[in-house]
Every structure is written in C-alpha cells, then in structure tokens.
C-alpha positions in Angstrom: 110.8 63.9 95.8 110.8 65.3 92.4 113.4 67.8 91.4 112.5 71.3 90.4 114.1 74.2 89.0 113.3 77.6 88.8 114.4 81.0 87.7 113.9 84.7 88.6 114.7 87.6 86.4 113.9 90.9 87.6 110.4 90.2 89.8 108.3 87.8 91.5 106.7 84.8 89.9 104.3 81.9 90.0 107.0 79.4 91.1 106.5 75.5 90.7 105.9 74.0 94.4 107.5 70.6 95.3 105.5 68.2 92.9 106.2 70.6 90.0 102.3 72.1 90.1 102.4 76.3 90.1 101.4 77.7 93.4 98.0 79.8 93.3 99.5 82.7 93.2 99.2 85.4 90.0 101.4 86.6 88.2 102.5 89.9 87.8 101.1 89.9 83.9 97.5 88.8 85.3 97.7 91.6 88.1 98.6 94.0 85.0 95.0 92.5 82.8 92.9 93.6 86.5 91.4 96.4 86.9 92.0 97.9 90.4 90.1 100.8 91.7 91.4 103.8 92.6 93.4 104.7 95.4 90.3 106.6 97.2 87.8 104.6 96.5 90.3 101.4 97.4 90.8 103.0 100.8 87.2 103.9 101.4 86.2 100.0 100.5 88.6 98.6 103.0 88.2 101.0 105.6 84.5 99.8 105.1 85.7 96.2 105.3 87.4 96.2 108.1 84.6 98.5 110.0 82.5 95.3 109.1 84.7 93.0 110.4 85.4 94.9 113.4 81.5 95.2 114.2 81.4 90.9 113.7 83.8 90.5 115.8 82.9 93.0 118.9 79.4 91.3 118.5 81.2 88.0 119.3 82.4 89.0 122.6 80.9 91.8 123.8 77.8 90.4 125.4 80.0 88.9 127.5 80.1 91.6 130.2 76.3 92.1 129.9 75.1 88.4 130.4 74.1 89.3 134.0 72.2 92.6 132.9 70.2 90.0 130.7 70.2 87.6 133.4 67.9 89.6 135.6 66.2 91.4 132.3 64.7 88.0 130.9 64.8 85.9 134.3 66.4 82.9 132.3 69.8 82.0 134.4 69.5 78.2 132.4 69.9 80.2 129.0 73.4 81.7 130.0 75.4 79.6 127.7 73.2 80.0 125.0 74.2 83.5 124.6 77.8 83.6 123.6 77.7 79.5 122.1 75.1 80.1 119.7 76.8 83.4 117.9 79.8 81.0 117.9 78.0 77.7 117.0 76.7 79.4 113.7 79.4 81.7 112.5 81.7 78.8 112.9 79.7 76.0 110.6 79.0 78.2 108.3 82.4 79.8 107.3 83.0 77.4 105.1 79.9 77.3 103.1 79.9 81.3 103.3 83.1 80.5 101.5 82.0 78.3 99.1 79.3 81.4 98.1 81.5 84.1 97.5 82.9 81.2 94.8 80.1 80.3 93.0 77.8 83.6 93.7 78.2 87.5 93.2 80.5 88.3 96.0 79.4 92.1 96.1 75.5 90.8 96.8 77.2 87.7 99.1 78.7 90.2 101.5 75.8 92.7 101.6 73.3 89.9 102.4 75.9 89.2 105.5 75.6 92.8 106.7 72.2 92.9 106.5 72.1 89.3 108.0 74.1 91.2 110.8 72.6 94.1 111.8 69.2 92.3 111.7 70.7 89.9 114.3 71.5 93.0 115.8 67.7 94.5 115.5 66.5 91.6 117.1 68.6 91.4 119.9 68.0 95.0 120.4 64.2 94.8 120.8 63.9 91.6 122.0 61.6 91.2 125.5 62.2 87.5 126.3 65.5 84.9 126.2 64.1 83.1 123.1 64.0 86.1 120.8 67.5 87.4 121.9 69.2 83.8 121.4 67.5 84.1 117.6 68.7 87.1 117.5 72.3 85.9 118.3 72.2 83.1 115.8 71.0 85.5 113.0 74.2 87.8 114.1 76.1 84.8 113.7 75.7 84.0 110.4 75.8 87.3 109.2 79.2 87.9 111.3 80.6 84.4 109.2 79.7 86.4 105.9 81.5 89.3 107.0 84.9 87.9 108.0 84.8 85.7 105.2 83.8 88.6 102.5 86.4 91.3 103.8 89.5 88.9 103.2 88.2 87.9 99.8 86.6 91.1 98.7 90.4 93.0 100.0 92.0 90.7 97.3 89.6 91.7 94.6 90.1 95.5 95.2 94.4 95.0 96.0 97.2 94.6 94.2 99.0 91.1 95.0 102.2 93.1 95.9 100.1 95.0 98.6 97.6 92.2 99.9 99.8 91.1 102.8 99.7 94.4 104.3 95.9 95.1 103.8 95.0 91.4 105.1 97.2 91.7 108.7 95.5 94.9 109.2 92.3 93.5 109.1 93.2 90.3 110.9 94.5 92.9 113.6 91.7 94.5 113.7 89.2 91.0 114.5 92.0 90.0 117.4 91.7 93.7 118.9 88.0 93.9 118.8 87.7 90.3 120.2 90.0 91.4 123.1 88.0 94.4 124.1 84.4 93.8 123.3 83.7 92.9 127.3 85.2 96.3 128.0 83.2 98.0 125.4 80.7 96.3 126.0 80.2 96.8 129.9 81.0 100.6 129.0 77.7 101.0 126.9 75.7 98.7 129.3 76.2 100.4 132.6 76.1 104.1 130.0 73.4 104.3 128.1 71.6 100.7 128.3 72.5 97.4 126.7 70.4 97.6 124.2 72.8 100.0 122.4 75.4 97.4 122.1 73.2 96.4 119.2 71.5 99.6 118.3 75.2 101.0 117.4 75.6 98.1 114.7 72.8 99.4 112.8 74.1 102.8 111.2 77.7 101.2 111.1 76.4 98.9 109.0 74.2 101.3 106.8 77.7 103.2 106.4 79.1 100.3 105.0 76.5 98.7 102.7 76.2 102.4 100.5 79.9 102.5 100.6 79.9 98.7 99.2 76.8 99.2 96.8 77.8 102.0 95.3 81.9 101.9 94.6 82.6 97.7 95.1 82.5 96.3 91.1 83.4 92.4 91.3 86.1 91.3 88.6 84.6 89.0 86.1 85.4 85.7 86.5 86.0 84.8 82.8 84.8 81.6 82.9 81.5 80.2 81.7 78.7 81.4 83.5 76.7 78.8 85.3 73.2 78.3 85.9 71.4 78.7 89.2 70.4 75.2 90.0 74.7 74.4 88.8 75.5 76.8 91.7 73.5 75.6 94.1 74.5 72.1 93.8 78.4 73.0 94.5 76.8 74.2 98.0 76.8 71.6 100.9 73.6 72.7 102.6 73.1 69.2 104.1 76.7 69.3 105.5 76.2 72.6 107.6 72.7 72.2 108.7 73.5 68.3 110.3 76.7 69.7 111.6 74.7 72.3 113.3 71.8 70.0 114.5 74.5 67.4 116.1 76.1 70.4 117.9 72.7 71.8 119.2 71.4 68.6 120.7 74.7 68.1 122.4 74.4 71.7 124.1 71.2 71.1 124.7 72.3 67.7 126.6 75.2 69.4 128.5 72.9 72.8 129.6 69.7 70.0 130.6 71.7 67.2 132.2 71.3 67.0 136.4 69.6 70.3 136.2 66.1 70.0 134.4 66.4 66.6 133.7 68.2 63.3 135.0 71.1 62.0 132.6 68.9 58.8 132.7 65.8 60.4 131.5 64.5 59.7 128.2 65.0 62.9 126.2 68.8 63.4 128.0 69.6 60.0 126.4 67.4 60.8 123.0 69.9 63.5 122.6 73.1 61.9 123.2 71.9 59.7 121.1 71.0 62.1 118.3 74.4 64.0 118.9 75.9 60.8 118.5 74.1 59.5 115.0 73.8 63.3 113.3 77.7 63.7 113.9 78.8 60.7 112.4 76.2 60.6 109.6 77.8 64.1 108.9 81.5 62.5 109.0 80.4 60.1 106.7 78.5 62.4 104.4 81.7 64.8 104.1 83.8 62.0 103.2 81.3 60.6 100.7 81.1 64.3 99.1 85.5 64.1 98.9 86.6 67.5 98.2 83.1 69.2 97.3 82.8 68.8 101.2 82.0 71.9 103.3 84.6 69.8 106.0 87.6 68.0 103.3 87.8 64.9 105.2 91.6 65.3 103.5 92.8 67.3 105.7 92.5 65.4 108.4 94.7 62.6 107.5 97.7 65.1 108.1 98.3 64.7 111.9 99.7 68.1 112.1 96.6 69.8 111.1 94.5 67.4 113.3 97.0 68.5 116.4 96.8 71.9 115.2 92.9 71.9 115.1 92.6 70.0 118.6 94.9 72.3 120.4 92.9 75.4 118.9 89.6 73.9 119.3 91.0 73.3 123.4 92.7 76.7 124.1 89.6 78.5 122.8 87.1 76.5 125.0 88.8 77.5 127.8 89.6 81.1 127.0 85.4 81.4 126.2 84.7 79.9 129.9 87.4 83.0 131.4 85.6 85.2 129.0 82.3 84.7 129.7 81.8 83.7 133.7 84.5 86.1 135.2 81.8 88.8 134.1 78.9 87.0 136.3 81.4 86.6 139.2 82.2 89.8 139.2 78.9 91.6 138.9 76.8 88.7 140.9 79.1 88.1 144.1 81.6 91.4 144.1 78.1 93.5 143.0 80.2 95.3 140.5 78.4 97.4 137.9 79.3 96.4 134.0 81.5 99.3 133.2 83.8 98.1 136.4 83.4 94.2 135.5 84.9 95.1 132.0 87.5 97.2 133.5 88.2 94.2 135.3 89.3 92.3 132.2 91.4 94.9 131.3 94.4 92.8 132.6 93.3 90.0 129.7 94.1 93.0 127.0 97.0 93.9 128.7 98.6 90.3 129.8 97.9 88.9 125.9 99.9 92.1 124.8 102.4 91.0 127.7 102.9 87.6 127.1 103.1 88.0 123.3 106.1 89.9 123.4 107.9 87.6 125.8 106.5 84.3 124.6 108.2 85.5 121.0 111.3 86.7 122.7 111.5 83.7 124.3 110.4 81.3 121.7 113.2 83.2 119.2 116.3 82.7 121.9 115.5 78.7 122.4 114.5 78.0 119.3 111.3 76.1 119.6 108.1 77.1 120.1 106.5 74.1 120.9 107.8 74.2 124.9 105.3 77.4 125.3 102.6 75.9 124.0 102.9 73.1 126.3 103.6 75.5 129.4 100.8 77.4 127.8 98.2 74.7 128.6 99.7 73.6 132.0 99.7 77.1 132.9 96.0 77.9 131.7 94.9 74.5 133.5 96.6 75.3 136.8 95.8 78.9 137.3 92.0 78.1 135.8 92.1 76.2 139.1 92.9 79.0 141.2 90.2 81.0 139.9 88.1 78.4 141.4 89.0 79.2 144.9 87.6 82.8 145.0 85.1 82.8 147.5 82.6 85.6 149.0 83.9 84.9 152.3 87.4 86.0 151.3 89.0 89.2 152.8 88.6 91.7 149.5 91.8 92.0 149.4 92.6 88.4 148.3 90.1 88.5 146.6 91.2 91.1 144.4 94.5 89.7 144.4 93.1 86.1 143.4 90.9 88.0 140.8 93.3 90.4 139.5 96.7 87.6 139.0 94.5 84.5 138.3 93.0 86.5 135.5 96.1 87.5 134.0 97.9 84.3 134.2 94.9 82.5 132.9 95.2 84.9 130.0 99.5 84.7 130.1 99.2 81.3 129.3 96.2 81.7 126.6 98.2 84.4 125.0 101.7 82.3 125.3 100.0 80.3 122.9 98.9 83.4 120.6 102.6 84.0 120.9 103.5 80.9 120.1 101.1 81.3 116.6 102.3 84.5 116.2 105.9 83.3 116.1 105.1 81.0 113.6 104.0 83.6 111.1 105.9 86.4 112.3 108.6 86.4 108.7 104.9 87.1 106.8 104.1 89.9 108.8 104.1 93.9 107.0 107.6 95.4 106.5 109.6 92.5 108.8 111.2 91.8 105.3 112.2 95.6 104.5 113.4 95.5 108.3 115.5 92.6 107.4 117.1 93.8 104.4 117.5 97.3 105.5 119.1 96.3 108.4 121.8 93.9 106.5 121.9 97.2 104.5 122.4 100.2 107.5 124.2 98.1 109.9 126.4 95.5 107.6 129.3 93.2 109.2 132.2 95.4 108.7 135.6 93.8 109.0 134.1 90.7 108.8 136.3 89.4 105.8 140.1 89.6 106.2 142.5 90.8 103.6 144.0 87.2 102.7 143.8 84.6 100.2 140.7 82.8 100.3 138.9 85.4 101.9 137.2 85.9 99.1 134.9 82.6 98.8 133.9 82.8 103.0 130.2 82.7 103.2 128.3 84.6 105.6 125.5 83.1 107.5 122.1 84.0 107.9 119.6 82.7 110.2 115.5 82.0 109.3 112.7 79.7 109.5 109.7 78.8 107.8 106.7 80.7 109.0 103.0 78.6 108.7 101.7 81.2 106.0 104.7 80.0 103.6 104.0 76.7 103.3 101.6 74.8 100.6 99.3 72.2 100.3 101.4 70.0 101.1 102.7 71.8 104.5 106.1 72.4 103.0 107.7 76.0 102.6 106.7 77.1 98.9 108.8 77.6 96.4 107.9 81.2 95.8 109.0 82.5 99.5 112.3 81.0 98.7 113.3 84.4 97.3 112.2 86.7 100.1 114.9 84.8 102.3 117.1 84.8 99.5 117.1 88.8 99.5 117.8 88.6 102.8 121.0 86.2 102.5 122.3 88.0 99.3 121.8 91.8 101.3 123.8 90.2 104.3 126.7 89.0 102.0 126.8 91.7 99.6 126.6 95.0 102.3 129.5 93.2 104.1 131.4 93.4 101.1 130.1 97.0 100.0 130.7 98.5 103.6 134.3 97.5 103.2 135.1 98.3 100.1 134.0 101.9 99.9 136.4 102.0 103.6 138.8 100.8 101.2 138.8 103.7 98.9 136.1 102.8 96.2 134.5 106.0 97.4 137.3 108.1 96.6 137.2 107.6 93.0 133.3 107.0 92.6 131.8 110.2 94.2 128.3 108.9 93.7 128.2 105.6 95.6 128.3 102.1 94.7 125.4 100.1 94.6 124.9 96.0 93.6 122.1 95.3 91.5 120.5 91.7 90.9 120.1 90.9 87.4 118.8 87.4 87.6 118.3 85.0 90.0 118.1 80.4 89.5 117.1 78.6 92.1 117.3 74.4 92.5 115.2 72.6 95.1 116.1 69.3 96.9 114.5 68.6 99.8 111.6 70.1 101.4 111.1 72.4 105.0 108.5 72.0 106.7 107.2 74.8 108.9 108.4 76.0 111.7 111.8 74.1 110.9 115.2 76.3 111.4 117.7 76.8 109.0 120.6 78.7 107.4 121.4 80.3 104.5 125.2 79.9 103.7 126.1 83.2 101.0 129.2 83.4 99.0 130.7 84.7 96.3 130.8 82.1 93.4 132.6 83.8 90.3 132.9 87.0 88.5 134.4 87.9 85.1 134.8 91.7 83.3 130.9 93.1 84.4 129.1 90.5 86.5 129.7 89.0 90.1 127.9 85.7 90.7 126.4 84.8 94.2 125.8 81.5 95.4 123.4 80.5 98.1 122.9 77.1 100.1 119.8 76.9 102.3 121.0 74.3 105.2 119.5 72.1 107.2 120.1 74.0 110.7 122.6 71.8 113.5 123.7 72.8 116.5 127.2 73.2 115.6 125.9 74.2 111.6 128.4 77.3 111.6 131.4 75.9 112.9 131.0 72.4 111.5 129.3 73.2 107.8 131.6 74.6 105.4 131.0 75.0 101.8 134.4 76.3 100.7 135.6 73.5 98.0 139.1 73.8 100.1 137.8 73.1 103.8 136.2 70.1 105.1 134.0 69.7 108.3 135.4 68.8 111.3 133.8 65.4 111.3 135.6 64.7 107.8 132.1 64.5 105.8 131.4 66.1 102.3 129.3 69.0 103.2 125.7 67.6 101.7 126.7 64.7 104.0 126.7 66.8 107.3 124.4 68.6 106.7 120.6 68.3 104.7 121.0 70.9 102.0 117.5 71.6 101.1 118.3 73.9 98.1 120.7 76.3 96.3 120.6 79.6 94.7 122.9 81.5 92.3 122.7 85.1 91.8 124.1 87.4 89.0 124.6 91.2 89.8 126.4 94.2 88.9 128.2 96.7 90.6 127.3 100.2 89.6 128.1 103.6 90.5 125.9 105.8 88.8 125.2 105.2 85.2 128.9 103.3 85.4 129.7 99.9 85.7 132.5 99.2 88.7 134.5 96.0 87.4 134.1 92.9 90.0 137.6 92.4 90.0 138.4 96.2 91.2 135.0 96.0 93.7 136.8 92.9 96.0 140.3 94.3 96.0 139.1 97.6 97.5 137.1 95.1 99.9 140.2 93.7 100.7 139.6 89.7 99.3 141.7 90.1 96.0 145.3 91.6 95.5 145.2 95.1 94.3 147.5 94.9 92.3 146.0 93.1 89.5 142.5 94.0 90.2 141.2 95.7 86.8 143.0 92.4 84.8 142.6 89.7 86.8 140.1 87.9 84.7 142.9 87.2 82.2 145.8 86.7 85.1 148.2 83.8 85.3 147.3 84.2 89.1 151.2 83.6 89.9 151.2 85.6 93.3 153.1 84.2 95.8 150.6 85.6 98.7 149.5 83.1 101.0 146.4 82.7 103.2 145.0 80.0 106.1 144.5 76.9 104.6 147.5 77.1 102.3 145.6 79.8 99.5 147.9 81.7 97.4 146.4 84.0 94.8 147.2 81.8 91.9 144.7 79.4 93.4 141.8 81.9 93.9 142.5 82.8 90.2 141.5 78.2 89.5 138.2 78.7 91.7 137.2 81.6 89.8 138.1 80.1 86.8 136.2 76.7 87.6 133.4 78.8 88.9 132.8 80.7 86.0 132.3 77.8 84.0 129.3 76.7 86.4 128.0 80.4 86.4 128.1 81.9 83.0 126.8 78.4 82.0 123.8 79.4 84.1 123.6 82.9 82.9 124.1 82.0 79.1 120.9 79.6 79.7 118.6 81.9 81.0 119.9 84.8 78.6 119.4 82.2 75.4 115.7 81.5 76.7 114.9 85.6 77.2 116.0 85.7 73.4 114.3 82.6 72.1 110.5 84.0 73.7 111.8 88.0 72.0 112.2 85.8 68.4 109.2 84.0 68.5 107.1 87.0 69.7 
C-alpha cells in the first residue's frame, strides 16, 4: 500500500486515490473554463430530464396492472411474460452501449433519438391490434427508456456545476424509484378511466414537451479532444456484445414460456434452445473478455467477489419483486374480478410498506451496526411470505382472503424494501444536505461542558462516529481520498463548537460583542491504510498546538472496536488499557491536521486567550503563554500540571508550523514562478 499525501487550502480538490492516480473528479479551475447555462434555462433542462426519466420508468411498470385488460384484448394468455420481460430484457443490455454513445457520439442527438425511440414504442403499443405488435412495441420502449436514464444523469452533469451535481442527480434517481413504485397504480387508474391505450398515448406529448425543450436550449460542451471519424466511433461500440447477449436471453425465455406447455422439454426445438442459450451466452462471455475493457460487460469487474455478490443478490431480489409485481395484478382482477383501478389500489400497500420498511430497516441497520443481517432477513423474509401468497385460494372466506392478500403483499414488499433499506443505508452520508445536517448540528447543539477546567483538558479529543457509504469509494472499492474531507468537517465542527460553546459561557462574549467564529485556513491530510465500504469508524479530534494567531487541529480516523472510546487514546500521556501504543490497538487508517483562526469580526482572538475562556488553559497567563516558563503548580488527572501542557504545546508546534511553513513555502513558490 503506497503512501499518499495530500493538502487542502481553502476548497475542494482532485485528490490522489490509494495508488497515487487523481480521482475523476474536476477541479474547481476546470468547472471555472465551463460554460454553464443559465439558471432558467438549467432548471427548465432538468425538469425536462427528469420528466423523461419519469415517463421511462412508469413505462417499465405500469403495464403491470393492465396485463389482464390485454389478456382478454389480444386472447394471448402464453404471451404474459413477454410484456413486462421484454421492456426489461432490452433496456437492461443496452445501458451500457447507450453509455458508450453518449461517449463517443453527440449526446444532445443521442438522447433525442432515445425519446423518440420512446414514444414510438409508446405509438406502437398504443395502436397495436394483436400480442406481436404490442411486444415490438415494448422492446422499442425499452431501448428508448435505456437512452433516457442513461442521457438524464450524463446530460445533468453537462448543464451542473460539480458543487451542485449530487443534489440534482438524487432528485432524479428519486424520481425513477417513485415512478417505478406507482406505475401499477397509475396505471390501473387510466385503464379502468379512460382506456389502456392512454397509458401510452400520454407518453407522446410528454415527450414532444421535452424534445423542443432539449432541441432548442441543451448546447453539449466540446470535448476538446481530436475529433474522430465515423467508422473510429463506431468501432469503440460493441454491437456484437449486446445483440448475442440479447439473443442468448431470448431463447432462454422462449424455453422457459414453451417448456411442458406448447412443447415437451424433450422435443427438439425445447432442447435447440437450451442449447443455443447455452452456446450464445458463453460465446458472449468469451467475446467480452477477448474485447478487455472496450467490452460493453468488463469481465474486470467480476473478479472482485463483492461486486459479483452485489450483482447476484440484485439480479435475485429484483426477479422476485417483478413476479409480486406483475401476477398480484392477474390474481386480483382474474379470481377477485376486481376492475384495474381497484387492483392498483391494491398494491398501494407495496408503496406504502417500501416507505415503511425503509425507515425502520435504516433505523435499525444504524443502532446494530451492520446492515448485512437485513439483507439476509430480507431474503428469508421475501422467500417465506412469497409462499403464503401461494395459499390464496377462491374458495377462501373473503375475509382471509383479504387478509392473506393485504399482509402477504406487504411483507413480501417489507422484506424487498428491507433490502432497499439496506442500499439506502449504504449511501445515506452521499445523500443532499445530510452533511449540512451534520455540521449544523455539531454547530446548534455542541457538547457543552464536555471538557473540564484542569490540566490536560486541553489535548482530550472528541469522538465522532461515520462510515463509508458505497458512492465514496473508487475503483478500487476503497473510500476515496477526496471524501476524506467531508468527514473531516464534520470531526473538526464537533471539536471546535465544544470548545466555542464554552468559551463564549466563559466570558469571551463579554468583551467581543460580535461573536467568535473558527475559520479553517488549510487543511494536510496523510493516508495509511484503506476503508472499505460500509466499514465503521471514528474520528478521534484534538487540539494539537497553537502559537500567537493560529490553533492547529489534529484528526485520527480509527479503525472502529467495540471498546474504541474507552480503550483508544491518543493523548501522548495516556496509554490503553491493554498497555499497546495506540496504532497498535487500533488500525489508524489516516490523519489530518488543521490550521484555523479564531476571529471575531475583522479581529483576530489569540488561541491562547480562546482556551482559557473555554476553561482548558490557566487564565492567568492566557494572552502570553506562548512565551511562558509554564511553572504553574496546577495539577490535573494523570499527574498534568500547567508547566507540562506548556512541553506538548511546545513539542506540538514544532510538528505543526513545520506543516504549515511547508504548504505556505509551496503557495509562494507557484505566486513566483507565475
């Protein structure tokens, strides 16, 4: 594990990860060379977006309440699954190369292709008079629904600032997971309404709306690099890899929907398409891995098992939450003769129970500590109550019925949406304003009296808990280097507020009318050992040093134990209980050291005279302590007296200002040559 080092002055930065390579993220000088639209026309663009990516996503689910209205319309029962697999089937194997488009193509034509691609899925499915027309009709939404979800997350962070991206992107990722939740209802609302036809006539003027809006205000950034040729382009595309991926999918379906119903498993054309499925999908395989990472499927990523577990358990939870989402609909319209309005009423409790078991699968993922007993109760759960839905039977009494269709459907769905809880959990740090609410609340609500008025006092850290959430990890699956800071802030806020709520108690207000305030003026930042996500951990704040104007902070980010507070100290005078060096105890994955000021105004409050009136330095010497012979005679726990606080600050200083001096020497050296 190589050893980096890093430094922050001021603002954010493109940070080296782990093996010393910057992470992909622009810097603030880049953002300043873009061009950004207007505020208006950003707004208008990305409520467009996310109108289009609400429209893809109702279009994957809401058929689902209709299926039996096109049951008895086309008089195809066999061609059930086809309806909702083959939307799913297409927009899924062609993400990827829609991704690869919006690289190597004009994203602005890329995404208005997709709408069109949409609502002509739409069009079809809409007039269609037979199965076979509506299923192409599906498969045409499909694709255009994969160039819409893929083009509104890339086109939002064309058109918005890096600083604002996060919040723009998880309000269009809301948006997909509400409209996937209630397409049945709306669906069965427009069905049993005003026909089901108009579940796809209603895409088309949505989609008009957004392809003027698009045409007429979206300008793609230029990419500044050479411009490539059309037959260059196309060869970065892996046609071959989506179509066979596609073909080997089909003829399994095909296998699965004909087996024991049209045909024998031992006929000839059941076993000529196992077969098939079985040659296509490895030829595919092998073509992917042949093609390395020009591959529409990197056979790189699945060499790391947690991504392989990750996919698996997706790919599982999803299956079963399509079979709830689709067949519930034809039991209750084809045995309790329910219209499709009612049957989508009926999954109400699915909307409600994932809202349900969100909050309580976080709350009770945050007290244990570990989210990974959910997502196993979340199977067994799913698996078990998946079962009961299988004893509904006609012959019932209606009122167990109900009661077996009402609870079965929203336990099925509590243990789905324990494991959207689980996800959430994992990403919940990354969400909008959770870090403002963090820092804020260090800031509104600080631990008063938490440092006592003795020797030593001064040097006790204060502990804050985190843990690395999926979206700040890298390549390489380990927290980044860049979101490092964001906890930092978090840390520094905890530790400094403490210290700020007590000393304006202790009568710093009094002679600064205006308010004190500690600002950061530059932050370095070693890393040791890397987190991996979802791993718990600590962040031990102190204060380091001061001298005349600045106060230094230092930060440890721990490996999290279960006795971590009471065991790890990092005070130079106590040892842990166990009688280890602290890094011994405990993994210390990487430290920070912070320099601020304290301010009042336009003045500068001394460091010195800002911890006596918090009550960790003797008052009597505050405003000259920095040249004090430290001779106190006050003594603390541990055996402190002031004269030794005075040596730690001393020895401190010397690791601190040697810091500081080396990041102020490199700001001058870049002001000289420039």
């Amino acid at each position: 594990m190589a050893e980096a080092t890093t430094a922050e002055a001021g603002g954010d930065a493109a940070l080296p990860n782990h093996h010393g390579d910057p992470d992909p993220i622009p810097s603030e000088t880049s953002e300043k060379e873009q061009q950004f639209p207007d505020l208006i026309p950003r707004v208008l663009m990305v409520t467009a977006l996310g109108l289009g990516l609400l429209m893809a996503a109702l279009d994957a689910t809401m058929v689902a309440t209709i299926v039996p209205t096109l049951t008895d319309e086309f008089q195809s029962v066999k061609d059930v699954g086809w309806y909702g697999s083959v939307f799913l089937l297409v927009a899924g194997s062609t993400q990827p190369t829609f991704g690869k488009l919006y690289t190597v193509f004009d994203s602005k034509a890329v995404f208005l292709i997709s709408l069109v691609l949409l609502a002509g899925g739409s069009l079809t499915c809409a007039l269609s008079r037979n199965s076979g027309s509506f299923i192409a009709g599906r498969a045409l939404s499909g694709l255009g629904s994969a160039g819409c979800i893929s083009g509104a997350l890339i086109i939002t962070a064309a058109i918005v600032p890096l600083r604002q991206r996060p919040l723009f992107t998880s309000i269009l990722g809301s948006l997909e997971g509400v409209a996937v939740a209630l397409g049945p209802i709306v669906g069965g609302s427009i069905a049993s309404r005003i026909g089901w036809r108009w579940c796809f006539y209603i895409s088309l003027p949505v989609c008009g709306a957004l392809f003027l809006v698009l045409a007429f205000l979206f300008h793609p950034p230029k990419s500044g690099g050479p411009t490539m040729h059309m037959g260059a382009k196309i060869k970065q595309l892996d046609f071959i890899g989506g179509v066979g991926l596609v073909g080997s999918i089909t003829c399994l379906l095909l296998a699965l929907e004909w087996g024991s119903t049209r045909y024998a498993w031992k006929d000839a054309k059941m076993v000529g398409l196992l077969v098939a499925f079985g040659v296509s999908f490895v030829a595919v395989a092998a073509y992917q891995h042949w093609l390395g990472e020009k591959a529409t499927f990197p056979t790189r990523l699945l060499k790391n098992r947690s991504f392989t577990a990750c996919l698996w358990y997706g790919f599982s939870i999803s299956s079963a939450q399509m079979v709830v989402l689709y067949y519930l609909p034809i039991w209750f319209q084809a045995v309790q003769g329910v219209s499709s309005r009612e049957s989508g009423v009926h999954l109400l409790p699915v909307v409600l129970s994932l809202i349900a078991s969100g909050v309580l699968g976080g709350i009770g993922a945050s007290i244990l500590g570990q989210m990974a007993p959910f997502m196993v109760a979340a199977t067994v759960l799913a698996d078990k109550v998946s079962m009961l839905l299988e004893t509904a039977r006609p012959s019932l009494l209606k009122a167990l019925k109900d009661a077996i269709r009402w609870v079965s459907t929203n336990k099925a769905e509590t243990g789905l949406g324990a494991v959207a809880a689980a996800l959430l959990l994992l990403n919940l740090k990354r969400f909008p304003f959770v870090w403002h609410a963090r820092v804020f609340y260090n800031i509104f609500w600080p631990k008063r009296n938490y440092f006592e008025r003795k020797p030593g006092s001064v040097f006790k850290p204060v502990v804050t808990p985190s843990r690395v959430a999926l979206l700040e990890t890298d390549y390489n699956l380990h927290k980044s280097n860049s979101t490092y800071f964001s906890d930092l802030d978090v840390a520094r806020t905890d530790l400094l507020a403490a210290l700020r709520a007590q000393a304006i108690g202790g009568g710093l207000y009094k002679e600064y009318k205006n308010g004190v305030m500690v600002l950061l003026a530059g932050t370095s930042c070693t890393f040791k050992k890397e987190i991996k996500p979802g791993v718990a951990f600590d962040m031990h704040s102190r204060i380091l040093a001061w001298d005349r104007k600045w106060l230094y902070v230092v930060t440890y980010f721990v490996e999290r134990t279960k006795d971590s507070e009471r065991k790890t100290t990092y005070q130079p005078w106590t040892k842990p209980e166990d009688g280890k060096p602290p890094a011994e105890s405990s993994v210390v994955y990487a430290t920070a050291i912070s320099k601020c000021v304290v301010k009042a105004g336009r003045l500068t409050v001394p460091p010195a005279k800002f911890l006596s009136a918090a009550g960790v330095l003797n008052g009597e010497d505050a405003d000259d302590a920095e040249d004090a012979e430290a001779s106190e005679a006050g003594q603390g726990q541990d055996g402190w007296t002031w004269a030794r606080v005075e040596a730690e600050r001393q020895r401190n200083l010397a690791i601190a200002s040697g810091f500081a001096n080396a990041l102020d020497a490199a700001h001058e050296e870049f002001s000289a040559l420039s």
